[in-house]
N, C-alpha and C positions, 0 to 999 in steps of 0.2 A: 690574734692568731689562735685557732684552734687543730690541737692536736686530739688522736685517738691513740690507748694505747692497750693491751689485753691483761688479764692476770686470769689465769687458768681457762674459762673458756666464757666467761661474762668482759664483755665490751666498757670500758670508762672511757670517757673525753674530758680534756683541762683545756683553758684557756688561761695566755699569760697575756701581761699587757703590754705593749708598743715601748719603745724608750728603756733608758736606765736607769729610772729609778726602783726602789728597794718595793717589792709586793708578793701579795702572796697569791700560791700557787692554790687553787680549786680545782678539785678532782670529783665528776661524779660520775651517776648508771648514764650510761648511754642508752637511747629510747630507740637506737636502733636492734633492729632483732637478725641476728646470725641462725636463722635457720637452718644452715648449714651443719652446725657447732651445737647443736638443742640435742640433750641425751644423749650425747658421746661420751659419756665419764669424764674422769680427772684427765686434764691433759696437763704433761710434764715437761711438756718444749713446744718451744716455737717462734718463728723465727722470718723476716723478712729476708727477701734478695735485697740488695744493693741500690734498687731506683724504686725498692717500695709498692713495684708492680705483682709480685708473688709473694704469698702468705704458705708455710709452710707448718703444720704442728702435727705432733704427735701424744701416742693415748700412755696412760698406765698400762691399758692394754694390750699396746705393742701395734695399735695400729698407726698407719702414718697416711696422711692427707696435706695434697697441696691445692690452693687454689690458685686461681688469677684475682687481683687484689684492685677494685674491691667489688668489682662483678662478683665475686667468691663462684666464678665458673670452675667447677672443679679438672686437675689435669691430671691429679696421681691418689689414687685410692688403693692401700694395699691393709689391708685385714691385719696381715701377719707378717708385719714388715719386721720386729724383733720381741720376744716375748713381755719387753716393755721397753719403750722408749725413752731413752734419759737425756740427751743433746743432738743439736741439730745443726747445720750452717750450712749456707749455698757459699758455694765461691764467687771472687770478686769480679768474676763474668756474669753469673748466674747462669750457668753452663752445666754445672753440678750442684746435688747437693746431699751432703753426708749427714748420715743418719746411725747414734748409736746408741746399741745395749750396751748389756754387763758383760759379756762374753764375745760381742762381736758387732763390726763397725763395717757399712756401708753403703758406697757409691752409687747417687742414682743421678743416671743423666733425662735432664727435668725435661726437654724437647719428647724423648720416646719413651718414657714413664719407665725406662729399663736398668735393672742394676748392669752398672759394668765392674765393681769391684768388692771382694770382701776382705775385709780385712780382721785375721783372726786374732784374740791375744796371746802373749806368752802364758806358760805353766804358772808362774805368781802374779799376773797381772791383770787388774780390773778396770777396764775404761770407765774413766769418770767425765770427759771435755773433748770435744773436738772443733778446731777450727782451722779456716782456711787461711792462709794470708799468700800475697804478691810481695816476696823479695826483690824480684824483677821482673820485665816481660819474657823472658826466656825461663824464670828457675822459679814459679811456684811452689809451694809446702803444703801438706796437710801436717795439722798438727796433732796428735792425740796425747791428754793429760792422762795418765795411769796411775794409781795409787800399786802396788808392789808390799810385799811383805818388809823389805827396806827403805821403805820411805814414799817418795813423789817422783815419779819420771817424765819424761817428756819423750816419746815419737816422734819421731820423723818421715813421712814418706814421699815421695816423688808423684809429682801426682798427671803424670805421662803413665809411666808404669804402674805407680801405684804399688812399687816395693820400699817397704823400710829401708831408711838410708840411716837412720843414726837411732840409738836408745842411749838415754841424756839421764843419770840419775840427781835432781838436781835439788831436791831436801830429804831432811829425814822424816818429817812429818810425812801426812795425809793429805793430797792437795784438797782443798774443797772448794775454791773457785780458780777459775782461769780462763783469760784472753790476750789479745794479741794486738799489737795496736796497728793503726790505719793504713803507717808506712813499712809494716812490717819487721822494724827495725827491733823491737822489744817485745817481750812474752812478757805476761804479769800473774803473778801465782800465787794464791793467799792459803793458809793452811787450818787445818783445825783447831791449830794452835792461836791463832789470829795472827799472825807472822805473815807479812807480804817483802815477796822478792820479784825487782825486775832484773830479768834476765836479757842477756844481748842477744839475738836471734843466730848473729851469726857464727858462735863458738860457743853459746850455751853457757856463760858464764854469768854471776850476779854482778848487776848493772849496779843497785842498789837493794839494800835490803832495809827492814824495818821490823823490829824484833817487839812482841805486843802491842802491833799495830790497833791492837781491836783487843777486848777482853774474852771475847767468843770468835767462835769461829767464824772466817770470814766468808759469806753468802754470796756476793754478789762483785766485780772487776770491771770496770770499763774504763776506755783510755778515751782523751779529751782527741777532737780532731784532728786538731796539729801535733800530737804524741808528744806532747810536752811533761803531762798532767794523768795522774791518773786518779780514780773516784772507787772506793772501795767501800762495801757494806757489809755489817757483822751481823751475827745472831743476838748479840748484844745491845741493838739496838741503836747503835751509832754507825755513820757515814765521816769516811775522811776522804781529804783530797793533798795527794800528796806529789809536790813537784819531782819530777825525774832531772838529775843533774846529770849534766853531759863530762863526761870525764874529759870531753879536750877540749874544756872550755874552764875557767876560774870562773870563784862566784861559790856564794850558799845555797843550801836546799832550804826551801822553806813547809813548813808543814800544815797545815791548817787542819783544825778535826771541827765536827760537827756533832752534837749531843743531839739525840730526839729521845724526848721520854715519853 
């Protein structure tokens, strides 16, 4: 199996091997050239849809570019989409896809290359994360993670209207990652602290929490397909994978970490 996958705007490809036994994973340059992506600066996000067919990233710059993936025919070119780009997510249509600064978050619907929403922050609040998730077929979320003079918040908005529906303040820390997992059922939220908390989507409360999860600050959040699991990465240089316990179920959590020196 070979896969492809980016870091900043140079191309790598890994290959893993067939079956279950224990190997290792090779990562190298890929000999493919992104002419597209050649002297555009640092980019800070970027992000597939959902079936893999659009590429979306954005610059330091504040520019934002999507292609079609992997013609890289371009579909959205905007200069000065936010005076720098810091996160990015299409939703789980791929119908839209949100794009944010420091000071301001918004909606572009990716068929007419046109913003239809912006969304401003509060007086102490600075977007740091946004993502989409499907609660159900009728009741979508956008989510935006804000760091606040009080800690870690969490947004809510409607994303019909695309008005706030809820502000969630839900640590004290500084969030420094966050995602959402597949079923929509759980947020996951690591702070500077290295402290990760999942949270329940639907009342905003800690699912579970893990207090020094990390000795640095945590980097990087992804949840396992089935939302069972979730895989968190520090500035400290470790990876952990830590099971979610379902509170109406008995049974232990189990913890697992991972050292890379």
């Amino acid at each position: 199996i070979s896969r492809i996958i980016f870091f900043v705007f140079r191309l790598f490809e890994w290959k893993e091997s067939e079956g279950n036994e224990v190997h290792k994973l090779g990562v190298k340059v890929s000999e493919k050239v992104l002419i597209q992506l050649e002297d555009v600066g640092q980019q800070l996000a970027l992000t597939f849809n959902s079936e893999g067919s659009v590429l979306a990233v954005g610059g330091e710059d504040g520019s934002l570019r999507v292609f079609k993936w992997p013609s890289m025919k371009i579909v959205l070119n905007e200069a000065q989409a936010h005076s720098s780009v810091k996160n990015l997510d299409f939703s789980c249509d791929g119908k839209f896809l949100v794009s944010l600064g420091s000071g301001l978050c918004r909606i572009w619907d990716v068929t007419s290359s046109k913003v239809v929403a912006s969304l401003a922050k509060g007086n102490d609040e600075v977007f740091a994360f946004c993502r989409f998730s499907q609660i159900n077929d009728k009741n979508p979320h956008l989510y935006i993670a804000a760091v606040t003079d009080y800690g870690g918040s969490i947004l809510t908005y409607n994303t019909t209207t695309w008005k706030r529906i809820r502000t969630s303040r839900v640590v004290r820390e500084a969030i420094s990652a966050f995602n959402v997992s597949s079923d929509g059922k759980f947020l996951a939220v690591g702070t500077v602290g290295g402290d990760l908390f999942i949270l329940n989507s639907a009342n905003m409360r800690v699912q579970m929490m893990v207090k020094k999860a990390h000795l640095g600050l945590v980097t990087a959040l992804t949840f396992s397909p089935d939302s069972r699991a979730l895989v968190s990465a520090s500035l400290d240089s470790s990876a952990r994978l830590t099971l979610i316990k379902d509170k109406t179920s008995s049974g232990t959590c189990l913890f697992l970490i991972f050292w890379f020196c």
